[in-house]
Structure formats: structure tokens, C-alpha cells
C-alpha positions, 0 to 999 in steps of 0.5 A, a space after each residue: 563328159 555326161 555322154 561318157 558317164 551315160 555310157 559308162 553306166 549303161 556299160 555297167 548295167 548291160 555287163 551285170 546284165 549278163 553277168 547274171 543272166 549268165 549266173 541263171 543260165 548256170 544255175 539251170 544247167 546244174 538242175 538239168 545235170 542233177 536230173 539224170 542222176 534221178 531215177 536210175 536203178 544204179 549209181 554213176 560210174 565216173 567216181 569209184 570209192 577205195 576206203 572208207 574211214 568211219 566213225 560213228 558215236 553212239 547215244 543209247 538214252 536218244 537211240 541216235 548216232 552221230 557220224 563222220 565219214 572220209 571216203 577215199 575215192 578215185 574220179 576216173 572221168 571228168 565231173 563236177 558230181 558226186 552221187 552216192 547213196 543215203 537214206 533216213 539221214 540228217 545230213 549236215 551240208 555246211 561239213 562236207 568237203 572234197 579234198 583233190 589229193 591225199 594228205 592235203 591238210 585242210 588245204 584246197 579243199 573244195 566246198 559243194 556248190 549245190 547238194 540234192 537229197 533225192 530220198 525217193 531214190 535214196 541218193 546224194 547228188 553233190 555238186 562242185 562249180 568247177 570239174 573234179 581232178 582226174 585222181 584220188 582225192 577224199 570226200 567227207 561227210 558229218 551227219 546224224 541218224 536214229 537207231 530203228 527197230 525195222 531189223 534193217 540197217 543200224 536198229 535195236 533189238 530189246 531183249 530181257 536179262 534176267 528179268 530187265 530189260 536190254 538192247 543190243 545194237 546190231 547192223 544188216 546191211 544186206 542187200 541195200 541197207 548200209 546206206 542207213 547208217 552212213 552215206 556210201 556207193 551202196 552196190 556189191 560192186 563198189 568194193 572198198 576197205 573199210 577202217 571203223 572207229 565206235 563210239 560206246 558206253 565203256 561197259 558194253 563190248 563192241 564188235 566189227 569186221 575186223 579185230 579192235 587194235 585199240 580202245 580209248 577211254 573218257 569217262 562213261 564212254 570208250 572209242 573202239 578202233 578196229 583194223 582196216 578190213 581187206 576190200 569188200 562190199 558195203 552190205 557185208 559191213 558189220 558192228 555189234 553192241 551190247 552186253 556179250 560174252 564169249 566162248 572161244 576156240 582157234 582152228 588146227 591153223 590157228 584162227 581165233 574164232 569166238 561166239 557172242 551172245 547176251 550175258 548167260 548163254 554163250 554156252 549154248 554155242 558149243 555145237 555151233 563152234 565146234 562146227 564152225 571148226 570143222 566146216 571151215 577146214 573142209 570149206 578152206 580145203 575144197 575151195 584150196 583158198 584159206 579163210 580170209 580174215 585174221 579172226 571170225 566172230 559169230 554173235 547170236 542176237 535176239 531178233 534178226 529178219 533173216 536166220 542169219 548174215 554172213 558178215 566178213 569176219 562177224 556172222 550175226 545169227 539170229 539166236 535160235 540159229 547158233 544157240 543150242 541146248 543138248 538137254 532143251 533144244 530137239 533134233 530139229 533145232 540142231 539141224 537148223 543151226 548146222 545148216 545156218 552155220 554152213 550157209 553162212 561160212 560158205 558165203 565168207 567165199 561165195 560172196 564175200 570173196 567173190 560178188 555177185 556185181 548187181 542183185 540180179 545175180 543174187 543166186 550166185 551167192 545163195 544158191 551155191 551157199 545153200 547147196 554147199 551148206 546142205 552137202 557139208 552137213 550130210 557128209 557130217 551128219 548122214 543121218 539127218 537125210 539133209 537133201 530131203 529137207 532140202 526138198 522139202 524147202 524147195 516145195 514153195 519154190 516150186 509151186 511158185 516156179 509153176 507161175 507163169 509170172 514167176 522170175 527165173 533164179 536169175 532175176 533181172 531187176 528193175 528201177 523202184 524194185 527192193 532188191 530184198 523182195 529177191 530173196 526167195 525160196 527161187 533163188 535159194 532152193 530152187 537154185 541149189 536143186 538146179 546146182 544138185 541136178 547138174 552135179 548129178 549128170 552123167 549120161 544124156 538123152 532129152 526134156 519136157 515143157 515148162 510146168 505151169 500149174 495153171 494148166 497151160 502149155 509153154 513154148 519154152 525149153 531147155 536141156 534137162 539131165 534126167 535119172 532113172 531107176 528100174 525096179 533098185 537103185 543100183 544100175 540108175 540111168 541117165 540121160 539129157 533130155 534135149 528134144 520134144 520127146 525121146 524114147 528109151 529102152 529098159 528091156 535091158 534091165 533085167 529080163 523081159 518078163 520082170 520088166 513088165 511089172 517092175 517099178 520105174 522112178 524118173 528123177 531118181 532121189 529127186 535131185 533134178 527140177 522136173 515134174 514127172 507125169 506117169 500113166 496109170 500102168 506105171 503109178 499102179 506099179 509105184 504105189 506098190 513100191 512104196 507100200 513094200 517100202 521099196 522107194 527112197 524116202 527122197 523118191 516116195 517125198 518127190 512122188 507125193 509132191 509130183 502127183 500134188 501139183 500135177 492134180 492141182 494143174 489139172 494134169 491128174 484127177 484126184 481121184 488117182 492122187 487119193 489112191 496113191 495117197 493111200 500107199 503112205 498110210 505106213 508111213 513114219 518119215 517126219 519130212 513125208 508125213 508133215 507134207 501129208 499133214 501130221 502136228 501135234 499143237 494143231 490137235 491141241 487147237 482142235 480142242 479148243 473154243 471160247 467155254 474151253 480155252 485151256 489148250 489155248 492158254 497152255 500154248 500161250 504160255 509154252 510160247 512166253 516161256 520157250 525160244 523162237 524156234 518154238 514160239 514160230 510153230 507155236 504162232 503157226 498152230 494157234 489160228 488153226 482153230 474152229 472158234 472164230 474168237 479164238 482165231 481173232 483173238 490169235 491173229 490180234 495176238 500177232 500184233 502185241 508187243 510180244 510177238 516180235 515183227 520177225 515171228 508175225 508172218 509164222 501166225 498165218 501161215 497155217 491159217 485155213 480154208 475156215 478161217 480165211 475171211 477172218 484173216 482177210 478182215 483182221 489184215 484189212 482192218 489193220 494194214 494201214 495203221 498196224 501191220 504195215 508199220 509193223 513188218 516190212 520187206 519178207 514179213 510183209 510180203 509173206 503175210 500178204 501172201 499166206 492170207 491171199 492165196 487161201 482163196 479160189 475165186 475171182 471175186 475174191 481176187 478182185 476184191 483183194 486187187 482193189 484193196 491194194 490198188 491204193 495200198 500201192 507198195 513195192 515190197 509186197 506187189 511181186 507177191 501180190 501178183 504170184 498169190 492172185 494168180 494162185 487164187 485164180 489157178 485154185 479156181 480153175 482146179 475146183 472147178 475142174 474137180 467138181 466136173 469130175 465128181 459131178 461126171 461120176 455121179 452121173 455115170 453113177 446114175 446112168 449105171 443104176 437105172 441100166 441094172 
């Protein structure tokens, strides 16, 4: 009898023996599973969302929101996981279910076994003891969030209202930023249908993707609930609210299109409008696929990171943007609006329609829009020479592109990189000149090698389609530059003698993305041209900006650059002569020192007084000054509360040889505790850059490096990298330069004592 009750107890012990060792084993095989999931650049494929069922409350004393989500997804190969996105949320881990059907009533619901926030990653990795059925089922989520002021994902933008101030809330998702303000599969490719329910103080307006079916009161507060959307990608979710109204119009096939602004000045959005009317007939024509959603709202809100956001069915637009003033705003503003409003309604089909699957293609979205935009304001709007401004866009990327560690428009992304570090003037500008130049092919002959502006030769080449005009533009060539080198006769154009003497312009109204060394025969005859005024304004701005940066490579010597230069002293071309140097708020800051501050007060109070298209050249303009305390004293004013985070990097942009080491101390003395908490993806990053690239020696590079090496950010080490490598290439074309004239003074010397 005790040996059978020993054995039964030493049974019992060795069976919980296993058990729990069994119990351990499991537990290490679910940490070993939830590994993979980390430090990937994408998400896991084996669960795809098709709707998504938000409701957020929204509390504007606490500037925080609470959520509740129910995401219908499809488990498409076995699982025990879920892993989505998620960032800058409190998740609440007791709240979240997966039910293995749809209408399942509570009833079967699993409960997680395991949940892993992976922040670094940004991801939530949800575990289940059992394999996931094959089939839809739904997943819920409650969680709660704050409402930022970084211009990304759900944040506040403070604004003043007749002498109060205000906040509007306002989402930008793009690229990864959704993820902020509700747990999602945060990628282009993860189409769904969205259907949203907002939560809101009961006097202000509230706006989303799609139009509001109904609202519900209680009390102070009110519950919007919009219709369900047709399936898109999560950065293209969007809500609005604040303090609005309207103005509204319908198209000729009876759309309902209405632009929001703050309380006052809605009415400034008639141009804007009146545009969008027209843009989205022509759009709805070209494409032969009519818009796709039953209303578009534009808003103008006060601060945004981007000029605009092509939101499905709600454009938000940064005020100065859309809003426009017949008897205030100049000529200038009212292109910026235009072509920001045909940007961004071309995206309502290149992109929201049809998406780029990753962020490595982001070109296709941009590109296409910005030339697209750029051809329907031109047609709208001869006058305006849009495809100059385009190229007077396009500069920075080209300098940049001149870069041996530049990427292609096609940028192949890589884990812990922000995609929104992508979205630069090589993917926009660089990638519309490249569409432009296709479009204007017609001919074929051969190519040059890749322009790097430090000089050195590439082994890379592709095919080029180049176009050439001789002495007129009416019989231009072309040709597809396919091979090292090719020759062409011109003899035929025209008689012997006068094509001995005629002018030649290569990359005929600089639509291809080429530079173009001549020899001096050749330069001597286009320098006449312009003085004639026998060029175009594209081909007279594409020369400029071709010998430019040929010189800096130290592919041309100055001395032939000045001579050209000399031709333009003519010239009246706004575009040209700004490339050459020409601003009327830089000459008022010449005047200015530390006894005689009058020029300077007077911009500061032009600044509080005007918009931001304004205040932008405002900013650029003060640190342009001789007086080292008036420069600290415009960059400290960069840092105030009156200078918003988007406007910052506009304060250093004009900033100059002179001025330079001071900009460098103020962004040492000011990175960890101000700046970096101030400005974050594109504002830091070309803060950064425009500071950097002042300098041209390697000591300085080396000094900047070394600042940065424990300043690690990803945001900024792109175009950290590109600016070094500018201050090394401006070393070497100094250096260069000074060999030159020091070779002249010599032979200048040698000259004197021979006579």
C-alpha cells in the first residue's frame, strides 16, 4: 500500500515535472517566434486587412484621444500571430480580441496569450496559444494617444482668431504616420476600406475622407459618423477639427467640392476652387477614369510640414497654399496655389488610384503628379513659363544628383531608414524633368557619362534622347544618344557659310537631364545669342545653371563662366536673374548693423503682420546681414514661438560664406536641447544641410563628422552624408580656382619682364 502511494506521488511530481518543463519549452518557442518579427523593413504577409472600423473621442482640455478599432482581416496561411504597426500609443492589452468569423456576437472570441510592443520598430506582435483559422475573422484593439505639435500623424495646430487663440486638429499620415493615431498594417499595399466615427466638441465642424451620414449629440459633444470609404491606403486617411467654414461649388457632372478654412477666410479660396473645377475636368478627361469619390473637401489649415496632402476626398493644404487674395497676395502666390492644387488633385489618380506598393517607388507617385501638375497649369496659364519654374526647382536636385552617393529616383529602401527622408527634390523634380524628357523624344542618336560634380568619371551609361536647335527653333533635332560618342552633321541646316557662325543649344528648352559642356568656338557663338536675345528664357536659364556647375566640377574654368555671365547683364527674366543673384529684402539687410536696426525691425514687423509665403522669404533674408549680432540675433529668432517648426529651415537658407561659423556655433550650441526637438523629418534634415554645405574644407567636414557621430539620427544621415561630400567637392573647386589665377599671375609676371 506505501509502495503504491510512493509510486503514485513520485508519478504525479515526474507528469508536473513535465508539464511544466513542457510549459517553458512553450514559452521559449513563443519568444523565438516573436524574434523574427523584429527588425524587418516590412510587415509579415500571412494576415491582410480589408476594413478597418475606427472610432476615436477626442479631448481638446487634455489634447489626448481615446480609440477603439475593429479591423476585418483575412488570415491567408497558418498563424499563431498578428503583427501590425503602432507608435506613440498606450495600448490597452486586456481589451484586445480576435473573433474567427464575422458576426460572432461575442461569442469565440480568442483573447492573446502574449502581446509584444516592439517601439524600436514601431510594431505590435499579438500572440494566440492556438493557429489562427484560415478565413476572415476580426481583430479589436482600445488604446489611447496625445495629440502632438511635430506636424505628423494626429497633432494640433494653434492659430489666432481674432486676437484669440485657437487649435485646429489635423492628421498627415504620409508616408508611415497613420500608425500615430490608430494601430494599422502601415504600408501602401495594405489596401482596405475604412468606415470612422469622431468624437468632437458639438460646435466645431469635423471632416473626413468621405462625407459624414449622420451626427449624434450628447450634450457638449457630438459623434460624427462618415460613410464607408472605397479601399485605400492608410497614409491617405484623413480627418479635420476645428472652427471652419466654407465656400462650395459642384462640377459640370455634379460633384460637390467645398474649401474649409479658419473662421474669415474661406473666401480667399475662390481661385483655388475655381481651379479645382476646371483641373478635375481635364484630369477626369485625360485619364478617361471619372474622380472617384462622391464629394472633395480641400481645407487650408495654418501649419502643415508639406505644402500639401492629397488625402482621398480631403486635400489638406497648408493655408498659403489654397488661399489667395486678389487685392494682398502677388503673382507669385497665385502660381504656388495653382500648382499645389494640380499636384495634389493628380494624385486623387496617380496614387490614390493607383499606389505605389512600397516607398521605394515613391517617384511614381510624385513625379507623375508634379509633371502633370506643371503641364496643366501651362496650358492654363501660358503666361506663367511654368516649365522654367519647373527647372528652377529642379536646381537642387541636380546639384544633388551630381553626388556620387546620391540615390536614383527609384530609391531602394532599407531597414531603420524613414521613408519620409525620401521625399526630395530627386524624386519630385528630378523625376518630372526625366518624364518631360521622354515626352519630348522624337528622333534617336547617342549619350554622355554620368556628371559628377566632384570631377570624377563614371562608368555608368544609359540612353539619352538629346534635342538640338541651330541658329531658330523651328527645325529642332533629335536624336538617342546611345553609345560613348557619335557625331552629327549640321551642314544641312542652312548654307555652309552661316553654319559656321550660328549659334547651337543642345537640350533644346532644357526639358532632358543632361549637362552640356561646349568649346569655346561654340560658347563665343551662344554668348551672342543671348546678348541678341535670340535664346529662350529655358535655354538662356539651362545654359546659366550648365556652365555653373561644369565650373564648380572643374570641368570649366571661371574665368570663361564670368564672360558668359556678362551676356546677362540685360537681362529681365525674374526666374534667370534670381539664379544669378537679384532680392530686394537682402538690400535692406545690407543696411543693417547693431546702431542702425531700423531695416531689421521693419522685416520683423512686415514678418508678424504677413502670410507664410511671406514670412518664408522674410526668414531667408534676415541672416543675410554683415553684423555678426544681428545674424545670432535672427537665428535665436528662429527658435521663438513665433517662428513655427515648418518656417525654420527658410532662416538658414540664404545664410552665407560670412556668416557661416556663426550658423554652425548657434546649431551646435542648440541641437540637443532646441532644434532637434523642434524640427523633425524634412525641416531638420535641410537645416542641417543648408548650414553644412557652406563650407569647403576638410577640416571642417571633419569637425561637423565628429559633432554628429554621437548625434546619430537617421533623418538627417542621408543628408548629412550628401553635404560632406559638397564641402569636400567645394574644397577641391577652390583650390582648383586659386591654381588658375595664381597660373595667371605667373604668366602675368613672366609677360612683364619679357617686354
Amino acid at each position: 500500500m506505501i509502495k503504491s502511494l510512493i509510486f503514485m506521488i513520485l508519478l504525479f511530481l515526474h507528469q508536473n515535472s513535465q508539464a511544466h518543463e513542457g510549459g517553458i519549452v512553450e514559452v521559449r518557442q513563443l519568444q523565438q517566434n516573436v524574434e523574427q518579427f523584429k527588425g524587418q523593413l516590412r510587415l509579415p504577409k500571412f494576415a491582410i486587412p480589408h476594413n478597418y472600423n475606427i472610432s476615436i473621442s477626442v479631448d481638446f482640455s487634455q489634447f489626448t484621444f481615446l480609440g477603439a478599432i475593429e479591423i476585418t482581416i483575412d488570415i491567408v496561411s497558418p498563424t499563431k500571430y498578428l503583427v501590425l504597426n503602432f507608435a506613440d500609443l498606450v495600448i490597452e492589452h486586456d481589451s484586445i480580441w480576435f473573433g474567427g468569423g464575422l458576426g460572432c456576437n461575442g461569442e469565440g472570441l480568442k483573447h492573446p496569450s502574449n502581446i509584444v510592443e516592439v517601439k524600436e520598430d514601431e510594431i505590435l506582435i499579438i500572440g494566440f496559444d492556438d493557429i489562427l483559422p484560415i478565413g476572415k475573422g476580426i481583430l479589436g484593439i482600445r488604446y489611447n494617444g496625445t495629440i502632438n505639435d511635430q506636424l505628423r500623424g494626429f497633432y494640433g495646430s494653434a492659430y489666432e482668431q481674432y486676437g484669440e487663440m485657437q487649435t485646429m486638429l489635423v492628421t498627415q499620415f504620409q508616408p508611415t504616420d497613420a500608425r500615430r493615431c490608430f494601430p494599422c498594417w502601415d504600408e501602401p499595399a495594405f489596401k482596405a476600406t475604412f468606415k470612422i466615427a469622431l468624437e468632437v466638441p458639438s460646435n466645431l465642424v469635423a471632416l473626413s475622407n468621405m462625407p459624414a451620414i449622420s451626427e449624434k449629440y450628447n450634450g457638449l459633444v457630438k459623434t460624427v459618423y462618415f460613410q464607408e470609404s472605397p479601399i485605400m491606403s492608410t497614409y491617405l486617411v484623413a480627418f479635420v477639427i476645428g472652427s471652419l467654414d466654407y465656400i462650395e461649388t459642384y462640377s459640370p457632372d455634379g460633384l460637390k467640392i467645398r474649401l474649409y478654412a479658419s473662421v474669415g477666410k474661406s473666401n480667399r479660396g475662390k481661385f483655388a476652387l475655381d481651379l479645382a473645377v476646371k483641373t478635375l475636368d481635364l484630369y477626369k478627361r485625360y485619364f478617361s477614369i471619372p474622380y472617384g469619390l462622391p464629394k472633395l473637401d480641400m481645407v487650408g489649415v495654418p501649419s502643415l510640414r508639406c505644402e500639401g496632402m492629397e488625402n482621398y476626398g480631403l486635400i489638406i493644404y497648408r493655408e498659403t497654399y489654397l488661399l489667395y487674395d486678389e487685392l494682398l497676395s502677388s503673382q507669385k502666390d497665385k502660381q504656388e496655389v495653382a500648382d499645389t492644387v494640380a499636384h495634389e488633385l493628380a494624385h486623387q489618380w496617380l496614387g490614390n488610384l493607383v499606389t505605389m506598393e512600397w516607398w521605394s517607388d515613391l517617384w511614381l507617385n510624385e513625379a507623375f503628379a508634379t509633371w502633370m501638375a506643371h503641364s496643366v497649369i501651362n496650358d492654363f496659364f501660358p503666361e506663367w513659363n511654368m516649365w522654367i519654374q519647373l527647372l528652377d526647382d529642379t536646381l537642387e536636385s541636380l546639384e544633388l544628383d551630381a553626388l556620387d552617393e546620391c540615390h536614383p529616383i527609384q530609391v531602394n529602401m532599407t531597414y531603420g531608414i524613414d521613408p519620409i527622408v525620401m521625399f526630395d527634390p530627386i524624386v519630385y523634380n528630378k523625376g518630372a524633368i526625366v518624364i518631360l524628357m521622354v515626352q519630348s523624344y522624337l528622333g534617336h542618336i547617342s549619350f554622355q557619362s554620368h556628371f559628377l560634380l566632384d570631377g570624377s568619371s563614371s562608368d555608368s551609361q544609359w540612353i539619352i534622347p538629346i534635342t538640338l536647335s541651330q541658329g531658330s527653333y523651328d527645325s529642332p533635332k533629335t536624336f538617342l544618344l546611345d553609345s560613348k560618342s557619335s557625331k552629327l552633321n549640321l551642314t544641312d541646316q542652312g548654307n555652309q557659310e552661316n553654319s559656321q557662325t550660328t549659334w547651337i543649344k543642345l537640350n533644346m528648352n532644357q526639358v532632358g537631364l543632361y549637362k552640356v559642356q561646349y568649346d569655346d568656338e561654340l560658347t563665343t557663338r551662344l554668348r551672342n545669342a543671348i546678348q541678341a536675345n535670340q535664346l529662350s528664357a529655358m535655354d538662356k536659364y539651362g545654359l546659366l545653371d550648365d556652365y555653373f556647375s561644369l565650373c564648380k566640377a572643374t570641368k570649366q574654368t571661371l574665368s570663361s563662366f564670368l564672360s558668359l555671365l556678362n551676356a546677362y547683364r540685360e537681362e529681365t527674366n525674374p526666374f534667370i536673374l534670381r539664379r544669378i543673384g537679384m532680392a530686394v529684402y537682402v538690400s535692406i539687410m545690407q543696411t543693417v548693423n547693431t546702431t542702425n536696426r531700423f531695416g531689421y525691425e521693419f522685416l520683423l514687423k512686415v514678418y508678424k503682420e504677413t502670410d507664410d509665403y511671406e514670412k518664408a522669404l522674410i526668414l531667408a533674408c534676415i541672416a543675410t546681414c554683415p553684423d555678426s549680432n544681428i545674424i545670432i540675433e535672427s537665428l535665436n529668432f528662429l527658435l521663438s514661438s513665433e517662428v513655427s517648426s515648418q518656417n525654420v529651415p527658410d532662416g538658414v537658407s540664404l545664410i552665407n560664406r560670412a556668416s557661416r561659423e556663426f550658423a554652425w556655433t548657434w546649431l551646435k550650441e542648440n541641437w540637443d536641447e532646441k532644434i532637434s526637438k523642434k524640427l523633425s523629418g524634412k525641416g531638420l534634415s535641410n537645416t542641417v544641410s543648408s548650414i553644412v554645405k557652406l563650407f569647403g574644407t576638410s577640416e571642417k567636414a571633419t569637425e561637423i563628422s565628429n559633432f554628429f557621430k554621437s548625434r546619430s539620427n537617421p533623418l538627417i544621415s542621408d543628408t548629412l552624408r550628401q553635404s560632406l561630400k559638397q564641402v569636400m567637392i567645394k574644397e577641391r573647386w577652390i583650390q582648383c580656382v586659386k591654381n588658375e589665377f595664381t597660373l595667371c599671375d605667373t604668366i602675368k609676371d613672366l609677360v612683364r619682364k619679357a617686354l
